[in-house]
C-alpha positions as a printed Julia matrix, in Angstrom:
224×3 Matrix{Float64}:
   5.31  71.53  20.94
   5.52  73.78  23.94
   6.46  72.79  27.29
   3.45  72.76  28.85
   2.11  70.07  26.73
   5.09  67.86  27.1
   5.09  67.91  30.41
   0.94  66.98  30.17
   2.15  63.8   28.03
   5.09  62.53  29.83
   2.68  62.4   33.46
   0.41  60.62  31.74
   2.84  58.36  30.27
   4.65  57.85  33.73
   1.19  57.34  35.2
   0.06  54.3   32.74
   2.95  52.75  32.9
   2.54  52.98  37.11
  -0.8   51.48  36.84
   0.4   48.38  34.3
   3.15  47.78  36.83
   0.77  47.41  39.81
  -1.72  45.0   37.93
   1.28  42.69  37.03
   3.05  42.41  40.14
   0.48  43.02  42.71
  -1.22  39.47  42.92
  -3.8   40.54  45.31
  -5.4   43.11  43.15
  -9.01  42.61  41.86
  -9.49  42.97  37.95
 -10.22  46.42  36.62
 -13.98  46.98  36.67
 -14.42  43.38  38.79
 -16.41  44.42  41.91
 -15.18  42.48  45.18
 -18.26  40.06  46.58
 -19.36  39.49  50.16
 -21.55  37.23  49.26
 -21.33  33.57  48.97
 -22.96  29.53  49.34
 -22.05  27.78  52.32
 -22.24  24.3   53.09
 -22.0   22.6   56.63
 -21.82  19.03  58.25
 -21.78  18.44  62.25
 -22.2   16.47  65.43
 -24.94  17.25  68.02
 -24.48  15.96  71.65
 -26.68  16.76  74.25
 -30.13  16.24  75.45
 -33.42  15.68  73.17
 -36.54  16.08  75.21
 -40.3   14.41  74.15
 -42.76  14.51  76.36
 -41.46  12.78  79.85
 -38.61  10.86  77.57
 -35.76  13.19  77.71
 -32.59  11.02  78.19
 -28.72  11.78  76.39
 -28.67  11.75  72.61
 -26.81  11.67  70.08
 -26.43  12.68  66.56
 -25.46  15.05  63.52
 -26.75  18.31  61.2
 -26.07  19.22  57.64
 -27.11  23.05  55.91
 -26.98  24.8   52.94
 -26.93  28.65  53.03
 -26.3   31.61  50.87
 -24.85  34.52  52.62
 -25.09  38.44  52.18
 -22.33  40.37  53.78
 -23.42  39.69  57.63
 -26.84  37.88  57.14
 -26.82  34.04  56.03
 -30.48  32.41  54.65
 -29.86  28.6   55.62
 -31.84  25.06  55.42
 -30.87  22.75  57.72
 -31.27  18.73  58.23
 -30.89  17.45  61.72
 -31.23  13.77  62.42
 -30.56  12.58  66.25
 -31.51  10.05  69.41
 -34.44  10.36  71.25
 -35.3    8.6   74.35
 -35.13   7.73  78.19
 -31.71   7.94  80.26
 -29.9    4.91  80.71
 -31.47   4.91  84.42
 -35.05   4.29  83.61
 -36.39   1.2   84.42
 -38.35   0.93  81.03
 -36.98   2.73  78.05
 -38.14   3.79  74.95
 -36.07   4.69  72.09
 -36.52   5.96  68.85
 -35.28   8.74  66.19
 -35.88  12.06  64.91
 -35.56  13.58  61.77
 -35.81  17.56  61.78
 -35.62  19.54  58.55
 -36.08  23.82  58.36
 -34.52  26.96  57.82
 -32.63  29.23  59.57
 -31.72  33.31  59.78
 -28.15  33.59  60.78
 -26.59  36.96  61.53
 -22.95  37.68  62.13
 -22.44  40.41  64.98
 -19.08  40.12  65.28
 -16.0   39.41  62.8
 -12.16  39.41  62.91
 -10.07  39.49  60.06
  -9.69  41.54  57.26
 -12.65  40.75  55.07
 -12.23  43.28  52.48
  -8.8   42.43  51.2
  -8.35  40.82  48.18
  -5.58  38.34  49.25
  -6.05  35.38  51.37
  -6.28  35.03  55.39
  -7.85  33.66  58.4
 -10.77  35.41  60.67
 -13.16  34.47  63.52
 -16.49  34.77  63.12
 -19.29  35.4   65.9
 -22.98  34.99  65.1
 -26.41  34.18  66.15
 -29.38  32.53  64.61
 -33.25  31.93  64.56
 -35.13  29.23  62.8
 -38.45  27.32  62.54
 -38.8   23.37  60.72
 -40.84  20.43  61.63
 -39.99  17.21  63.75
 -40.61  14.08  62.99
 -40.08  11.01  65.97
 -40.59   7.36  65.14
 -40.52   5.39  68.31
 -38.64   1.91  67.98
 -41.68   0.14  69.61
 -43.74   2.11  67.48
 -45.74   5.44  66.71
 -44.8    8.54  65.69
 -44.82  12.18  66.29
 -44.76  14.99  64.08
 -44.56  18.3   65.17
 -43.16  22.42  64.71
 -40.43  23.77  66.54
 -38.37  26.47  66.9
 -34.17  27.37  67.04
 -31.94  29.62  68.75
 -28.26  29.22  68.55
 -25.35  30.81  69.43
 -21.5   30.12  68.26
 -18.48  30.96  66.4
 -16.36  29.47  63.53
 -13.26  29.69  61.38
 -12.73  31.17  58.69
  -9.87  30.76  55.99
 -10.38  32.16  52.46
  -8.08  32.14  49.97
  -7.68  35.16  46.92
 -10.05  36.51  44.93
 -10.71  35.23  41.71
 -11.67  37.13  38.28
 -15.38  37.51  39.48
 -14.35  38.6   43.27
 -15.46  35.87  45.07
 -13.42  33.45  46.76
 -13.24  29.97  48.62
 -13.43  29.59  52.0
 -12.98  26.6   54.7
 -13.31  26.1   58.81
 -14.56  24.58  61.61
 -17.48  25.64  64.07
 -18.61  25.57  67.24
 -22.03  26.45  69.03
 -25.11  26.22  71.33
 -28.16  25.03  69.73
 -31.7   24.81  71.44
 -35.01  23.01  69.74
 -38.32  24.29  71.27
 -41.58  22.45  71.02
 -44.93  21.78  72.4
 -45.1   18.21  73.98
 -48.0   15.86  73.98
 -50.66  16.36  76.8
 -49.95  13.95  79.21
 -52.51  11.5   80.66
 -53.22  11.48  84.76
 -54.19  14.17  87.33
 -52.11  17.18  88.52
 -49.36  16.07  90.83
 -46.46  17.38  92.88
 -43.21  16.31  92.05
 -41.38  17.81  94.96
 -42.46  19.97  97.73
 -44.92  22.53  95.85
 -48.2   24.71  97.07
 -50.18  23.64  94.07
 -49.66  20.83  92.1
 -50.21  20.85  88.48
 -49.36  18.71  85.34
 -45.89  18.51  83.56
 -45.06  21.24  81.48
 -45.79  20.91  77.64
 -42.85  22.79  76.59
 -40.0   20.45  75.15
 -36.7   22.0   75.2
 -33.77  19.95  73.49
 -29.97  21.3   73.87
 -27.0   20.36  72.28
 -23.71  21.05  71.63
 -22.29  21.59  67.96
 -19.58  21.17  66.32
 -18.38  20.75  62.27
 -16.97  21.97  59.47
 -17.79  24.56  57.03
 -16.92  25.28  53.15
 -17.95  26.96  50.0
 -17.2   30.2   47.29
């Protein structure tokens, strides 16, 4: 054998042996010919607190969310159940009370992310994102009736994140809190009576029919 071709066998050799060396001890490394996944199934449970507004009622309330989602690198496709007070403020002579169940889906995109989400090992990040949705209301009154009506979402917030390695399929588990902003808009019922002012005005005109709940989220998040 010349030396050429010994030389050819002996890189080679060095260079397999390199390779078998990094799979072993490296425990961070994906698989050979396992391709790493951003994708993944969320789930999510949290408290609203804030204001829910029907009609003229539109008092504090109280109350709590729960989504499922499947995510695609920075976009996440969620359904969401929201069940929470509605009612008159503690300073109105006669109060009504009741409920409302919400249920809908969501479009949530991330536009901003720390951490390194690429690596194969585990870590922490902080994730910012926004999201759109649509469902349908449902409010039973305690003294009776009900309403059922569409609305829409916007929210705004940030969570979490701590994922731990990669397994033989690239995915991974992951864990956090959250945080956010979240605003239900909806058409009210027509209300009864003539135009009026309520303050000093140049026309007067009836209450607006535009319903606009806001509350403050928090929770926590997990899935693979």
């Amino acid at each position: 054998m010349t030396t050429t071709p010994r030389i050819a066998v002996a890189l080679a050799f060095l260079s397999a042996t390199a390779s078998a060396n990094t799979l072993a001890t490296d425990g961070y490394a994906s698989p050979p010919g396992v391709a790493k996944s951003d994708s993944r199934v969320e789930g999510r449970v949290g408290m609203l607190i804030g204001g829910a507004d029907v009609g003229d009622a539109d008092g504090f309330s109280l109350g709590f969310d729960g989504g499922l989602g499947y995510r695609m690198g920075d976009v996440t496709l969620r359904a969401r159940f929201d069940y929470y007070k509605v009612g008159d403020g503690a300073d109105e002579l006669l109060q009504r009370h009741g409920r409302a169940t919400r249920v809908g889906g969501a479009l949530r995109y991330s536009f901003a992310r720390t951490g390194d989400k690429d690596s194969d090992g585990g870590g922490v990040g902080i994730d910012f994102w926004g999201e759109a949705g649509m469902g349908m209301e449902h409010v039973a009154w305690r003294q009776g009736g009900v309403l059922d009506r569409p609305s829409g979402e916007l929210a705004v917030g940030f969570e979490v994140d701590g994922y731990g390695r990669r397994n033989e399929r690239g995915a991974r588990r992951h864990a956090g809190y959250f945080m956010g902003f979240r605003t239900l808009m909806a058409q009210g019922p027509e209300m009864d009576g003539p135009a009026t002012c309520g303050g000093p005005c140049t026309k007067p005109t009836k209450p607006s029919r535009t319903d606009l709940s806001m509350f403050f989220e928090m929770g926590l998040h997990w899935g693979r």
